[in-house]
MARNUZA-330863 format. One record per residue: x, y, z negated of N, C-alpha, C, O in turn; residue number from 1; residue in one letter. Coordinates in nm, 3 decimals. Layout:
NODE        nx        ny        nz       cax       cay       caz        cx        cy        cz        ox        oy        oz   nuro   donu
NODE         X         Y         Z         X         Y         Z         X         Y         Z         X         Y         Z    NUM      A
...
***
This chain:
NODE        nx        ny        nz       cax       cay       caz        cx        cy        cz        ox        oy        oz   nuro   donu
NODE    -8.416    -6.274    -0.666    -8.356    -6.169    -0.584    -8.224    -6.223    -0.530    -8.148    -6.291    -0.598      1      X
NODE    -8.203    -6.193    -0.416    -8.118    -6.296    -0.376    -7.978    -6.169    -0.357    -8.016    -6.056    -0.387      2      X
NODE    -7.829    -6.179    -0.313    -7.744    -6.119    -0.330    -7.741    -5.983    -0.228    -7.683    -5.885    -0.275      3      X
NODE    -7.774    -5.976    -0.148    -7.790    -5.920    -0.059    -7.898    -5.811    -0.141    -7.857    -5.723    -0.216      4      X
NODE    -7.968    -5.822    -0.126    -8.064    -5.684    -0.202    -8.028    -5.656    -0.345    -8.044    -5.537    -0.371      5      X
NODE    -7.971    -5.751    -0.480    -7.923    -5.728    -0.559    -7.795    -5.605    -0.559    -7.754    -5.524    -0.641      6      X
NODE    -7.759    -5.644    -0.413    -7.629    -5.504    -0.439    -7.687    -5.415    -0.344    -7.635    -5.306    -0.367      7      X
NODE    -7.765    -5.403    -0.254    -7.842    -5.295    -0.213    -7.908    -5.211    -0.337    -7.953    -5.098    -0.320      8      X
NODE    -7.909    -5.267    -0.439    -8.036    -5.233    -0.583    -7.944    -5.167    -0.670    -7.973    -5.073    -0.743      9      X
NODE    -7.811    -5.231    -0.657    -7.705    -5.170    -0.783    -7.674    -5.066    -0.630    -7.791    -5.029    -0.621     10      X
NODE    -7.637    -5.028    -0.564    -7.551    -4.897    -0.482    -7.695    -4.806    -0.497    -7.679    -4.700    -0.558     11      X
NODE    -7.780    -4.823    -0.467    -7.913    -4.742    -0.486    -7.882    -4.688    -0.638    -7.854    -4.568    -0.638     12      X
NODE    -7.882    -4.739    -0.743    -7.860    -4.632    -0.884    -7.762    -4.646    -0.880    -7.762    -4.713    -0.984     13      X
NODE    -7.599    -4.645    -0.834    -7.506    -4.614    -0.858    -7.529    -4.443    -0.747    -7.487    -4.339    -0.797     14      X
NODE    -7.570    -4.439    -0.661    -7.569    -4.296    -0.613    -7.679    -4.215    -0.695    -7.676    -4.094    -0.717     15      X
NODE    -7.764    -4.294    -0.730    -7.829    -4.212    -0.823    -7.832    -4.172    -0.959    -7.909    -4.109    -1.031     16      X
NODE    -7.757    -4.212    -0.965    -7.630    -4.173    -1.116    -7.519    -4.090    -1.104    -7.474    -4.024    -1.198     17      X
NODE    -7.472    -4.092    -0.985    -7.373    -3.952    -0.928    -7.462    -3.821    -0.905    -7.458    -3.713    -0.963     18      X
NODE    -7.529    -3.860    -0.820    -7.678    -3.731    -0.802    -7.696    -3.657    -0.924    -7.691    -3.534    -0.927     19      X
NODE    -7.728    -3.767    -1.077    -7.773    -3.692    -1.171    -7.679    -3.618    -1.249    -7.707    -3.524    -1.323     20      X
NODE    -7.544    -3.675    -1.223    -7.401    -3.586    -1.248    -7.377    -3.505    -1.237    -7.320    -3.430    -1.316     21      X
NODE    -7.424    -3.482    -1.099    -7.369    -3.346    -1.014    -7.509    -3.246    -1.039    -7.494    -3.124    -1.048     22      X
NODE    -7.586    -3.282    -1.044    -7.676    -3.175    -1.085    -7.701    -3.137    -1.292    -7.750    -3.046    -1.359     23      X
NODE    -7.648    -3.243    -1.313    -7.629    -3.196    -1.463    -7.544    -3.076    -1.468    -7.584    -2.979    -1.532     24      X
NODE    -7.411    -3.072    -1.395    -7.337    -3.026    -1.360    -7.361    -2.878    -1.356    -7.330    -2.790    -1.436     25      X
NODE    -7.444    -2.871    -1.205    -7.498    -2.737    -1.165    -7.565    -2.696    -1.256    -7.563    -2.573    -1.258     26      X
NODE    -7.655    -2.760    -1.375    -7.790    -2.655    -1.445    -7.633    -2.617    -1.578    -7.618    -2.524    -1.657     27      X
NODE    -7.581    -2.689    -1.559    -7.495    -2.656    -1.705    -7.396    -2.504    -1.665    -7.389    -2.403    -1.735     28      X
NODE    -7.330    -2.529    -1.533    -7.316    -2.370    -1.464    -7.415    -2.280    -1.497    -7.383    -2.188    -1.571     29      X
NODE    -7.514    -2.286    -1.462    -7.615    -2.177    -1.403    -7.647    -2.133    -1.552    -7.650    -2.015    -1.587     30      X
NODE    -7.668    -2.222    -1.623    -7.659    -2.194    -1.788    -7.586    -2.084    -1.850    -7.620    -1.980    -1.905     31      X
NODE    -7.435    -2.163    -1.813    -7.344    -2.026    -1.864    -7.347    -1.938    -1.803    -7.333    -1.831    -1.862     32      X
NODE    -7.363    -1.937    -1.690    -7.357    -1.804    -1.591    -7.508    -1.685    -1.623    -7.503    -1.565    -1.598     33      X
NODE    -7.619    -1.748    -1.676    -7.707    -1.713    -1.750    -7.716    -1.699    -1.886    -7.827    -1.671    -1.931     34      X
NODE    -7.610    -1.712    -1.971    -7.578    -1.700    -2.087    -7.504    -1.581    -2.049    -7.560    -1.471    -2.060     35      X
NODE    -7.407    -1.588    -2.014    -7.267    -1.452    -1.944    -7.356    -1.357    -1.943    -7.342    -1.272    -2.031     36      X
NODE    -7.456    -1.343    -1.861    -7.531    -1.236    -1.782    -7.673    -1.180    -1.917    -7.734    -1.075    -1.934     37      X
NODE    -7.673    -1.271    -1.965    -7.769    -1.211    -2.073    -7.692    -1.147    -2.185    -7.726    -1.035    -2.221     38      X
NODE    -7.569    -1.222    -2.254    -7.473    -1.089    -2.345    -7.473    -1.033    -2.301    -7.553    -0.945    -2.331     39      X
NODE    -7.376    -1.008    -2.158    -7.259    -0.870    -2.115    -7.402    -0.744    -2.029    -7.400    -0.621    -2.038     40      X
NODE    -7.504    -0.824    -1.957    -7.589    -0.728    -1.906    -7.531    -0.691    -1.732    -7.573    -0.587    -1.683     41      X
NODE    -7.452    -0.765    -1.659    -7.343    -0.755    -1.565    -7.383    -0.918    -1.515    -7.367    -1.011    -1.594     42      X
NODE    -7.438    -0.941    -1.371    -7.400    -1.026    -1.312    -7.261    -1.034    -1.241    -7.193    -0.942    -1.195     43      X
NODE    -7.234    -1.182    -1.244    -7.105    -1.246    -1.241    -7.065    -1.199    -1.059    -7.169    -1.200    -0.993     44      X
NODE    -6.959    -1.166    -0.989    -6.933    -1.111    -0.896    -7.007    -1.221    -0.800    -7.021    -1.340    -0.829     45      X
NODE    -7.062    -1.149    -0.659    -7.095    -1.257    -0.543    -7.015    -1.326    -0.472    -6.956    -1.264    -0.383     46      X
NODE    -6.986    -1.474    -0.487    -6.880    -1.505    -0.393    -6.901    -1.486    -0.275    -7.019    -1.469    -0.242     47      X
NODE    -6.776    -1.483    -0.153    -6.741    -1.420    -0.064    -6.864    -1.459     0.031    -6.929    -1.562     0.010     48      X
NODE    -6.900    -1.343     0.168    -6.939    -1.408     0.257    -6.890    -1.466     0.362    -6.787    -1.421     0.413     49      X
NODE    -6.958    -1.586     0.419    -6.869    -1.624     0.527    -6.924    -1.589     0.664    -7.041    -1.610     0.694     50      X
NODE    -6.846    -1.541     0.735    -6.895    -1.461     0.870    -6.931    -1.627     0.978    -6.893    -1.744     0.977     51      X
NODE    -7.026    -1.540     1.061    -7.027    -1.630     1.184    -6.898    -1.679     1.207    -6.869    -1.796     1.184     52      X
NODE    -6.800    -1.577     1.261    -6.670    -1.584     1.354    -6.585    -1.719     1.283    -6.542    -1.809     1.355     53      X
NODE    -6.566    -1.723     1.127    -6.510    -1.798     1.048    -6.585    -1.963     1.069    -6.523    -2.066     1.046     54      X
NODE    -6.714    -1.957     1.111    -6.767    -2.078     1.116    -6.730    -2.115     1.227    -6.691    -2.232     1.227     55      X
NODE    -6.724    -2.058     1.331    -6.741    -2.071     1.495    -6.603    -2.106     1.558    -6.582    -2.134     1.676     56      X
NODE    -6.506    -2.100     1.447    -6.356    -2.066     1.468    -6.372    -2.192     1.612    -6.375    -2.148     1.727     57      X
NODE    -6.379    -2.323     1.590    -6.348    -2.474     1.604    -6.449    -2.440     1.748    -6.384    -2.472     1.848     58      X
NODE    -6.537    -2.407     1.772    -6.624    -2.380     1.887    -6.542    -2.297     1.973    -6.526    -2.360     2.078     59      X
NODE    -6.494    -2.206     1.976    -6.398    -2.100     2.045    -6.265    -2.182     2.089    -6.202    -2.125     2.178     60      X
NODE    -6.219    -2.283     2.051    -6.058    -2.350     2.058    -6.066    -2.426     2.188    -5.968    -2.488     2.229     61      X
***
């Protein structure tokens, strides 16, 4: 394997080792937030919505 695809091969599982981070991440949230919600009987508040107008701000300027 020559150097050139050797570090194409290591950046390929180095992002795919962040990937599995960040979604470890999320199930470990959704966990507690599903733990929370099974004691108390009360889902956790909805975060905010974001309006068109707020997206569009940069389109309008």
């Amino acid at each position: 394997m020559d150097r050139q695809t050797a570090a194409a091969v290591a950046l390929a599982l180095a992002l795919l080792g962040v990937c599995a981070l960040l979604a470890r991440r999320e199930v470990a949230a959704n966990q507690r937030a599903y733990d929370a919600f099974v004691s108390t009987g009360t889902a956790p508040p909805a975060p905010p919505a974001v309006s068109g107008a707020t997206l569009n701000t940069q389109e309008r300027l």
